[in-house]
C-alpha positions as CSV (number, residue, x, y, z in Angstrom):
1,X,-10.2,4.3,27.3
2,X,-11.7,1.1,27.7
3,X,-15.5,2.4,27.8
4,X,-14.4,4.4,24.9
5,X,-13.4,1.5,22.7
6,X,-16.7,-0.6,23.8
7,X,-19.1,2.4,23.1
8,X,-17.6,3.1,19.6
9,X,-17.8,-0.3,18.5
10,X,-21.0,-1.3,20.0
11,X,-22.4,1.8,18.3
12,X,-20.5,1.4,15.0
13,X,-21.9,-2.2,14.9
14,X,-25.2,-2.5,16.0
15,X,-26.9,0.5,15.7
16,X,-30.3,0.0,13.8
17,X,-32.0,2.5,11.7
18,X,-35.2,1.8,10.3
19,X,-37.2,2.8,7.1
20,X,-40.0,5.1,7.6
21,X,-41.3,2.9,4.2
22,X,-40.3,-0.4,5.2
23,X,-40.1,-1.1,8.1
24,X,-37.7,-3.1,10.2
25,X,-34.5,-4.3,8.6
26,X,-34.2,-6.6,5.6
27,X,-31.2,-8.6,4.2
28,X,-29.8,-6.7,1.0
29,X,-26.9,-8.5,-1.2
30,X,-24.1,-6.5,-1.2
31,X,-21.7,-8.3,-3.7
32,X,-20.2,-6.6,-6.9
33,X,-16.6,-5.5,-6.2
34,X,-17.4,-1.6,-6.3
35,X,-20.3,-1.9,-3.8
36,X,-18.0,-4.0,-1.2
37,X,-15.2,-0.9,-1.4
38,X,-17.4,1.6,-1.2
39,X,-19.1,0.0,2.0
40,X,-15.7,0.0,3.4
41,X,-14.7,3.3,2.5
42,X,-17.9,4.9,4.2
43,X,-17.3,3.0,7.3
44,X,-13.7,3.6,6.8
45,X,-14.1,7.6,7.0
46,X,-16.8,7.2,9.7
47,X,-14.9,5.6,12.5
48,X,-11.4,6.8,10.7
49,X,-10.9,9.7,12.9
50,X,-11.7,7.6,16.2
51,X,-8.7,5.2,15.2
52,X,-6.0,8.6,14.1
53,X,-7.1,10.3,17.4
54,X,-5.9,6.9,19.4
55,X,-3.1,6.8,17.2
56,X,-2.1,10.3,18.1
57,X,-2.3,9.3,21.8
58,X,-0.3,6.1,21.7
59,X,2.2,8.7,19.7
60,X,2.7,10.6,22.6
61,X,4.4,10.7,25.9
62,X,7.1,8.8,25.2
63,X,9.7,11.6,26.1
64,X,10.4,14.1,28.5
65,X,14.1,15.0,27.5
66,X,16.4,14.5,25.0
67,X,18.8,13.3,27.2
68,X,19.3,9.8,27.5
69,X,19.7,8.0,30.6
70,X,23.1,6.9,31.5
71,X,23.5,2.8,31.7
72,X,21.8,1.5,34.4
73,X,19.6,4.6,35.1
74,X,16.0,4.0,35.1
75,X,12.1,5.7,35.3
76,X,9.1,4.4,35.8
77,X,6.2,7.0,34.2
78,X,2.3,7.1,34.0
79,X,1.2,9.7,30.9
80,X,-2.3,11.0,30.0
81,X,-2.7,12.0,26.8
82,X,-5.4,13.8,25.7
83,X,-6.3,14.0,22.0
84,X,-8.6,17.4,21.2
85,X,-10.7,16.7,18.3
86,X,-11.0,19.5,15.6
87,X,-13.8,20.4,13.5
88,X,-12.4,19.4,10.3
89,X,-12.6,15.4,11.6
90,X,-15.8,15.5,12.5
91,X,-17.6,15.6,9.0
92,X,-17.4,14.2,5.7
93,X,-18.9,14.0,2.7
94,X,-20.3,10.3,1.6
95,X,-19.6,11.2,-2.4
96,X,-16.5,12.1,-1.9
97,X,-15.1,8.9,-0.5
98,X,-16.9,6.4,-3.0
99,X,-15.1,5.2,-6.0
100,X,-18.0,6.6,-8.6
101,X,-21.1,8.8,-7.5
102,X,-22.5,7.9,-11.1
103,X,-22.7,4.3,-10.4
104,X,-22.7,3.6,-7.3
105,X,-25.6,2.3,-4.6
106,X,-24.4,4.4,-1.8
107,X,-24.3,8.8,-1.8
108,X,-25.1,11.4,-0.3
109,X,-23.4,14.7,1.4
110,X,-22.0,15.9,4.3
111,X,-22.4,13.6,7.5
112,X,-20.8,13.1,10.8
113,X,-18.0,10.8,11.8
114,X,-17.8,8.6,14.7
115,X,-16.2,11.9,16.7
116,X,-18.6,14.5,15.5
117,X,-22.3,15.2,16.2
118,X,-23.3,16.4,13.3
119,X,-26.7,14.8,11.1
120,X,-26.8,13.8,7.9
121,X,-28.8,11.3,5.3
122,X,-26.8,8.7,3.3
123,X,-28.5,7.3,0.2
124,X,-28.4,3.6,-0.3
125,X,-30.0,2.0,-3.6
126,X,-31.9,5.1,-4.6
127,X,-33.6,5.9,-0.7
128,X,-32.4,7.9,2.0
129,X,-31.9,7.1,5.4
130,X,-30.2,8.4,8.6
131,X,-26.9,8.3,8.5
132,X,-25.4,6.8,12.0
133,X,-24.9,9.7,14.4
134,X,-21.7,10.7,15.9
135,X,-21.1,10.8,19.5
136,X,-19.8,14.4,20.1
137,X,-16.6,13.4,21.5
138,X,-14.5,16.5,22.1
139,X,-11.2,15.5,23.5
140,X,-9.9,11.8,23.8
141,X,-8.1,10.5,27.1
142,X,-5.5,8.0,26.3
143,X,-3.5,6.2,30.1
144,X,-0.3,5.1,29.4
145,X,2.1,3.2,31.8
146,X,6.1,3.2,30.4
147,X,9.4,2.4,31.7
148,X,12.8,3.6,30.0
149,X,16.1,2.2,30.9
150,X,19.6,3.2,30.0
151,X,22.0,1.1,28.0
152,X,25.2,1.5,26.9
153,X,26.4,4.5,24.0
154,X,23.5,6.8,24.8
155,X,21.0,4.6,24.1
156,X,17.8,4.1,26.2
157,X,15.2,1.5,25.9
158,X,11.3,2.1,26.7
159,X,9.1,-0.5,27.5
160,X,4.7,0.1,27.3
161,X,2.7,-2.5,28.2
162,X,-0.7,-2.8,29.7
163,X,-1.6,-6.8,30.0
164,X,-5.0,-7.9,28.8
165,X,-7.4,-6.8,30.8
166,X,-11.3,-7.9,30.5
167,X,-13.5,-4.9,30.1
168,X,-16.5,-6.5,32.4
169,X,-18.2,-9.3,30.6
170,X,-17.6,-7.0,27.1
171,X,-14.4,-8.2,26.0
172,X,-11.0,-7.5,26.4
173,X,-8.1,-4.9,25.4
174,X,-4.4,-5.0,25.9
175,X,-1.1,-2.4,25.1
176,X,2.1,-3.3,24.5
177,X,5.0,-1.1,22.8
178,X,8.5,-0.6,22.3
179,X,10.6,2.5,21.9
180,X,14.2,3.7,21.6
181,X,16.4,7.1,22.2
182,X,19.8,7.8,21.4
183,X,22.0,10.2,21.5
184,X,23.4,12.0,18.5
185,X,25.7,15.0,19.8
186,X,28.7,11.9,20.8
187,X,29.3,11.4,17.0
188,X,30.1,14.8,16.3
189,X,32.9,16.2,17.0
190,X,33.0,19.3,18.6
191,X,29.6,19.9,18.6
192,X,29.7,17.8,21.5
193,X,30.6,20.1,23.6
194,X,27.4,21.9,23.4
195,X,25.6,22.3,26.7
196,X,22.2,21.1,25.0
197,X,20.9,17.3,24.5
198,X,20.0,16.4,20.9
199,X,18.6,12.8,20.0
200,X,16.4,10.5,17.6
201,X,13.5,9.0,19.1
202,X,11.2,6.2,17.5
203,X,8.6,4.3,19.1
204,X,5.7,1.9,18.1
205,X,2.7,1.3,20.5
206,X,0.2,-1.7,19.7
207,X,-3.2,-1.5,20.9
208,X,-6.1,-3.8,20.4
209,X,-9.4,-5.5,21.6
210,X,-11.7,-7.9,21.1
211,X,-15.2,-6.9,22.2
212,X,-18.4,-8.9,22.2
213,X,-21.8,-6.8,20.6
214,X,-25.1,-6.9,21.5
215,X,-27.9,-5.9,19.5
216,X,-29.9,-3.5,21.5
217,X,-33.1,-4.1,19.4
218,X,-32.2,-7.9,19.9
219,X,-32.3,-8.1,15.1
220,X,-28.9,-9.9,15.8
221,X,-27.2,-12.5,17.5
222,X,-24.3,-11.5,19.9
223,X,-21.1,-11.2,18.5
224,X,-17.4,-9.9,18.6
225,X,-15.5,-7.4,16.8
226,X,-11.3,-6.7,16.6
227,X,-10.0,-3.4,16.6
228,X,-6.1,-2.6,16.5
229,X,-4.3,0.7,16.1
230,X,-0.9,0.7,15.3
231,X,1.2,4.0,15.9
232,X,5.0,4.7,14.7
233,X,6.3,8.0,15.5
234,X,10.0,9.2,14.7
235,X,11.4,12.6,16.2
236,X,14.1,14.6,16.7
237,X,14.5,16.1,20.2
238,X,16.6,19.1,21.7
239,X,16.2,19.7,25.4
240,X,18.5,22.1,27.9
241,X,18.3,21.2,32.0
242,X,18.6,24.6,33.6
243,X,18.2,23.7,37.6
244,X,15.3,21.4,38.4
245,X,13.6,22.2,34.9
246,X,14.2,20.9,31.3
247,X,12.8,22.8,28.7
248,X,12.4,20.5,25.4
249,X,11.2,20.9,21.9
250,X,10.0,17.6,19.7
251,X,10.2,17.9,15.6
252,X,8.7,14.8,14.0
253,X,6.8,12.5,11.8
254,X,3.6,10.4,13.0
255,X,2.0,7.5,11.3
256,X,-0.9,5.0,12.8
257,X,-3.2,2.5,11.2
258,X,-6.3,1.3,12.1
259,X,-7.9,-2.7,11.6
260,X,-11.2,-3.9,12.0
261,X,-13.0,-7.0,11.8
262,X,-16.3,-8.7,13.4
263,X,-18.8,-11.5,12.8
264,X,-22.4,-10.7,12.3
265,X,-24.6,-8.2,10.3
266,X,-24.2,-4.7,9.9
267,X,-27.1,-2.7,9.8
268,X,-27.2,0.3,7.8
269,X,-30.5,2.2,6.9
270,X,-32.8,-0.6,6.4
271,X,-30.2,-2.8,4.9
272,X,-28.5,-5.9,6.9
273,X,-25.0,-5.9,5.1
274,X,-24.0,-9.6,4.6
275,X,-21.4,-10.9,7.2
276,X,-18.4,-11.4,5.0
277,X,-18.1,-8.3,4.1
278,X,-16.3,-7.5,7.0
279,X,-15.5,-10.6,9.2
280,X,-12.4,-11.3,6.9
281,X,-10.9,-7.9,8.2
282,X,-10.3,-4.9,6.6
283,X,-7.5,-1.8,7.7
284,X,-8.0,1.8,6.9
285,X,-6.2,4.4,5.5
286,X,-3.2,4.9,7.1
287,X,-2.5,8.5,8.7
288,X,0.8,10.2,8.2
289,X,1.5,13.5,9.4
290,X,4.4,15.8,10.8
291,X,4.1,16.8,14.5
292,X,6.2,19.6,16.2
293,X,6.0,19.3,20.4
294,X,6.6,21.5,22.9
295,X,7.2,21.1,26.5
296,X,9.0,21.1,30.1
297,X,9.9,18.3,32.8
298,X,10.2,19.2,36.9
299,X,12.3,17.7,38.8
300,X,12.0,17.2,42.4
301,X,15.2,14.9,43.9
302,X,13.9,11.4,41.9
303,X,10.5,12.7,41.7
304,X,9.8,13.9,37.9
305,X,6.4,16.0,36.8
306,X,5.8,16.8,32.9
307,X,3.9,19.0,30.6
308,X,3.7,19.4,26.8
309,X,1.2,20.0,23.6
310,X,1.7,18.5,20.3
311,X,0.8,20.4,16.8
312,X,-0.7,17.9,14.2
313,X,-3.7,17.1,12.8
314,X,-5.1,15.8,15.9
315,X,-3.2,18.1,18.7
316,X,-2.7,16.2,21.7
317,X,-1.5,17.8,25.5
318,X,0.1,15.2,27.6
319,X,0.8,15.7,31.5
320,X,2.7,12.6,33.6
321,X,4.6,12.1,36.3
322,X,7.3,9.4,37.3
323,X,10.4,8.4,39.3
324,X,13.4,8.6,37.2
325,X,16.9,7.6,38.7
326,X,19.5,9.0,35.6
C-alpha cells in the first residue's frame, strides 16, 4: 500500500511531457476562474478512481458476523482487501469533465486514469500533447489491522489503527478508524427468538500521507504532497452460525472522499501549472454507492479464518484471519 501511494503521487506530480515544438517546459499562467476548475476537474477524474478504489478497501473488512460480541469478548484481526479495478474506471473523456468545451483551454477525448493504461492526447491552449499515462493497475491490495470489543446491549466497538510509519526517506502514511455494531433483533419482540443475528454496522477509516517528490528530470525542486481518503460505510448484516461456520450476507451504502494538496509545479504537456493552484488543497468528488456482500467465517476453538466479495462499483474480495474470544 505504501509503494502504491508513493508511485501514484510521484507520478501524478512530476511526470514531465515535452513539446515535440517547444521544447522543455515553460511557465503558462493559469488564472481565470474557469481554467483553475477545469485543471482540477481533469486531475480530479485522472487520479479519482485511485482514491474510490482505496476507499472501497478501507470500506471493507470490518465484519465477519452479525453477531455482536458479548461484553467483555474480544478479537484481534488482520484483513486484506483487494479492490479489482473494472474497465469502466480506467478511461475518461477530458470534454466531458470541463465546465465548457467551447471556451475552454483544456479538451480532448478519451484518456486513461491513474488505474488504466490506456493513451490518449489532451489539448491545452489550442496544441496537443500526451496525456499522462496510467499505470495498469488491475487489482488494489489494501492491509488492515482491527480489534473489536464487546460492550454492553449488543453493541461492539472496532478499533483500526496503523501509527505513522515513514515510507523510507519518501514520506510518511498513517490509518486510523473507528467502527460500531449493534444488535437490532433485542428490540423486537418476538422476532427475537429467531435463530439468525441481524445488526447495523457503520464504520469510518481515515487514511493519509505526506510524501516528498522528486523530479526525475531534475525541472523542479523537491517537494511534498498530502493525500487523504476518507471512507464511511453503513450496512445491514444477517448471519446464521451452523457448527464451526457462519454464513453472512452484508446490504449497504458506501461513501469515501479523496483530498489532495502539494507545493511545487505541476507539469502538464509543456505547461508548468503555477503552484497555487493546488498547494491550498483541493477534495474530489465524493463517491457514493450501494454495496451488497457476501461471505463465510471458520472457526477453529479461538482461531477465526474469513472469506467474502463485495458488489459495487469497485468489487472488492477480502480474506483475514484473527483470534476472537466471544
Amino acid at each position: 500500500m505504501k509503494k502504491l501511494l508513493f508511485l501514484f503521487i510521484s507520478i501524478t506530480i512530476s511526470y514531465n511531457t515535452y513539446s515535440q515544438v517547444s521544447g522543455y517546459p515553460v511557465e503558462i499562467p493559469i488564472n481565470a476562474s474557469q481554467e483553475i476548475d477545469d485543471f482540477k476537474a481533469i486531475i480530479g477524474a485522472y487520479i479519482g478512481p485511485l482514491g474510490n478504489s482505496l476507499g472501497a478497501g478501507l470500506n471493507n473488512g470490518w465484519y465477519n458476523t452479525a453477531k455482536p460480541h458479548k461484553l467483555g469478548g474480544f478479537d484481534l484481526t488482520i484483513t486484506a482487501n483487494f479492490v479489482l479495478i473494472n474497465d469502466d474506471v480506467k478511461t475518461f473523456v477530458i470534454d466531458d469533465v470541463i465546465k465548457d468545451t467551447e471556451s475552454s483551454i483544456f479538451g480532448g477525448g478519451e484518456v486513461p486514469t491513474i488505474v488504466g493504461n490506456s493513451n490518449g492526447n489532451i489539448t491545452f491552449d489550442g496544441t496537443d500533447y500526451k496525456m499522462l499515462d496510467g499505470l495498469n493497475i488491475p487489482v488494489i491490495p489494501l492491509p488492515i489491522l482491527q480489534a473489536g470489543v464487546g460492550l454492553i446491549k449488543g453493541t461492539e466497538l472496532t478499533i483500526r489503527y496503523i501509527p505513522e510509519r515513514k515510507i523510507g526517506n519518501a514520506g510518511k502514511v498513517g490509518l486510523i478508524g473507528v467502527g460500531i455494531k449493534h444488535d437490532l433483533l433485542q428490540w423486537l419482540p418476538i422476532v427475537d427468538k429467531i435463530p439468525i443475528d441481524i445488526s447495523i454496522q457503520a464504520g469510518y477509516t481515515k487514511l493519509e500521507s505526506v510524501i516528498e517528490l522528486v523530479d526525475p528530470n531534475e525541472q523542479v525542486e523537491p517537494t511534498e504532497a498530502n493525500l487523504g481518503v476518507y471512507a464511511t460505510t453503513i450496512n445491514l448484516l444477517l448471519s446464521k452460525k451452523i457448527l464451526m461456520v457462519t454464513p453472512y450476507i452484508g446490504l449497504g451504502y458506501n461513501s469515501s472522499k479523496t483530498t489532495f494538496s502539494a507545493t511545487g509545479k505541476y507539469t502538464l504537456g509543456n505547461a508548468y501549472v503555477p503552484v497555487d493552484i493546488i498547494q491550498d488543497g483541493f477534495e474530489f468528488e465524493s463517491k457514493n454507492n450501494l454495496r451488497a456482500n457476501i461471505g463465510f467465517r471458520f472457526n477453529i476453538a479461538v482461531l477465526a479464518l474469513q472469506a467474502n466479495y463485495t458488489f459495487s462499483e469497485y468489487p472488492t474480495a477480502t480474506v483475514g484471519i484473527g483470534i476472537s474470544i466471544r
